[in-house]
C-alpha positions in Angstrom: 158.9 -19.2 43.3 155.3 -17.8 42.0 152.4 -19.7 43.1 149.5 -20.0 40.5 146.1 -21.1 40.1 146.9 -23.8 38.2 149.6 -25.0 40.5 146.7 -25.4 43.2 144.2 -26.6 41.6 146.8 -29.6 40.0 148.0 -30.3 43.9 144.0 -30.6 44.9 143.9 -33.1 42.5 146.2 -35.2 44.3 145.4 -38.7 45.6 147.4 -38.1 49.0 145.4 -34.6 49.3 142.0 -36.4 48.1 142.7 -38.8 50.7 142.9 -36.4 53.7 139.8 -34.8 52.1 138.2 -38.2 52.4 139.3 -38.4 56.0 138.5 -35.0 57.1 134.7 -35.4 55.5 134.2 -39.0 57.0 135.2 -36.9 60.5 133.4 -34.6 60.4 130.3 -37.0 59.4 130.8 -39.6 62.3 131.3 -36.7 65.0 127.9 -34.8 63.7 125.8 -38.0 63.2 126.6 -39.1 66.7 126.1 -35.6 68.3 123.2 -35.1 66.6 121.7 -38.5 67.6 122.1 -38.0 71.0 120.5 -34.5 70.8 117.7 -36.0 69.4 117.2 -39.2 71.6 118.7 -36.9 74.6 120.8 -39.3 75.2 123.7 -41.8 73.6 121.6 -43.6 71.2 124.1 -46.6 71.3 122.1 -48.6 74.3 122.7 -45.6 76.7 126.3 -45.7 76.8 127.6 -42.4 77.6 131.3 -43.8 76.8 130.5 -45.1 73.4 129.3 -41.4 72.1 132.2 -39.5 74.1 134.8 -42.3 72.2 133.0 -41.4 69.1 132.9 -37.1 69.2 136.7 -37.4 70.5 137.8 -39.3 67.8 136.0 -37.9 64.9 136.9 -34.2 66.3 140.7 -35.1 66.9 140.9 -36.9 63.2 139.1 -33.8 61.9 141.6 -31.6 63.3 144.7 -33.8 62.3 143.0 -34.1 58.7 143.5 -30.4 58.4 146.5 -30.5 59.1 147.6 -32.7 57.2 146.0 -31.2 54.3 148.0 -28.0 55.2 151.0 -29.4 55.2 150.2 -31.6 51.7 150.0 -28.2 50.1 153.7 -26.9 51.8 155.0 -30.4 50.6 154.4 -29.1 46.8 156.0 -25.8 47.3 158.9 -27.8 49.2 159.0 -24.9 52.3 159.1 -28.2 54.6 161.8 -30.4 52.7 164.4 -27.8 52.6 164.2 -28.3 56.0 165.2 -31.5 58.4 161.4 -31.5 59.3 160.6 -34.2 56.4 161.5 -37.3 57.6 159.7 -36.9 61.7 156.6 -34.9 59.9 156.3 -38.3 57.6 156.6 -40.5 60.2 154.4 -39.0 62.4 151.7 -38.8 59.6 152.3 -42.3 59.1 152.0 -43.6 63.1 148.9 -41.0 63.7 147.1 -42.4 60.5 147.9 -46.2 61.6 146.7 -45.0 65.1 143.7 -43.6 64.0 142.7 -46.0 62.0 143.0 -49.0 64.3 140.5 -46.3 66.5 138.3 -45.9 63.6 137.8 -49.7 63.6 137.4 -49.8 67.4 134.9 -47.6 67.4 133.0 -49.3 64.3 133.1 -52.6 65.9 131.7 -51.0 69.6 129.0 -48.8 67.6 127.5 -52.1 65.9 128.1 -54.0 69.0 126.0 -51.0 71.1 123.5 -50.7 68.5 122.6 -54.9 68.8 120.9 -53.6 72.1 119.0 -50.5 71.0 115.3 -50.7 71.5 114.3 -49.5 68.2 111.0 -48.8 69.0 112.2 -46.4 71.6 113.8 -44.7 69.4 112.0 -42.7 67.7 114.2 -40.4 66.1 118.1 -40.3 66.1 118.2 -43.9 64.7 119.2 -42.0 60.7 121.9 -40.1 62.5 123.3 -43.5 64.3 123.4 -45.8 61.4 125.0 -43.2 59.7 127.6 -42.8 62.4 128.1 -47.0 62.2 128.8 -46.8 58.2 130.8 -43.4 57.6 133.1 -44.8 61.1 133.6 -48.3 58.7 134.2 -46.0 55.7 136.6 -43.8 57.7 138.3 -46.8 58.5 139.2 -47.6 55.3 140.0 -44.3 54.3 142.6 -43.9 57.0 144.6 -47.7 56.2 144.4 -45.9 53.0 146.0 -43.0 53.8 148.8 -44.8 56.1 149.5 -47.1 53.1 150.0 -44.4 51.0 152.2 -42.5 53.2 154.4 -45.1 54.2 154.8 -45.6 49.8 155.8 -42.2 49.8 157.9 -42.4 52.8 160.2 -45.2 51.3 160.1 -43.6 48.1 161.9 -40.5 49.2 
């Protein structure tokens, strides 16, 4: 089967593939705004707890990574290498248990970044408090984004 440029660009376009685009951006924004914070305070801006920023990094990194994937394999699902195989039903269900998963740890985390940030001196703080906010909204947003994608999915998965 002949892949075109049109075929791509129609798949991109996609509300399962915008939605892992979603996902893999708000990632990538909660593990750098939190990194970045605690570089620049030098250390975890969230009332010094070391835990709160390691929670954070690990589960923006790991949802980056997964978002990737899952991205990748969105685009094998239109060209149907996958489903001629007996890989469609686990690699669904997994997709749908990891994006529950992560996003009951997306709203963990939101809920213990605002909780942290009650404490933060503010006027100790004299840079690195940009970076954390944004880390405490794009974690709510990735929340959302990931029930999203797991409602989706599991639509899908009944539908086939």
């Amino acid at each position: 089967m002949e892949i075109t440029a049109d075929d791509c660009l129609e798949k991109l376009r996609e509300p399962m593939f915008v939605l892992y685009l979603l996902d893999w951006l708000f990632c990538i924004i909660v593990f750098s705004c939190i990194a970045q914070s605690k570089s620049l305070v030098g250390s975890c801006p969230f009332d010094d707890n070391e835990d709160t920023c390691s929670y954070g990094v690990f589960i923006g990194v790991v949802g980056f990574l997964f978002a990737t994937a899952f991205m990748c394999l969105e685009l094998d699902f239109a060209w149907n290498f996958v489903e001629r195989s007996q890989l469609v039903r686990p690699v669904y269900i997994f997709q749908i248990i990891f994006s529950a998963l992560w996003s009951v740890l997306f709203f963990i985390m939101f809920c213990s970044l605002c909780s942290k940030w009650r404490n933060v001196d503010l006027d100790r703080m004299k840079s690195g408090a940009a970076n954390a906010r944004g880390a405490i909204s794009f974690s709510f947003f990735a929340w959302l984004s990931w029930s999203a994608t797991t409602y989706f999915l599991y639509k899908a998965f009944k539908a086939k």
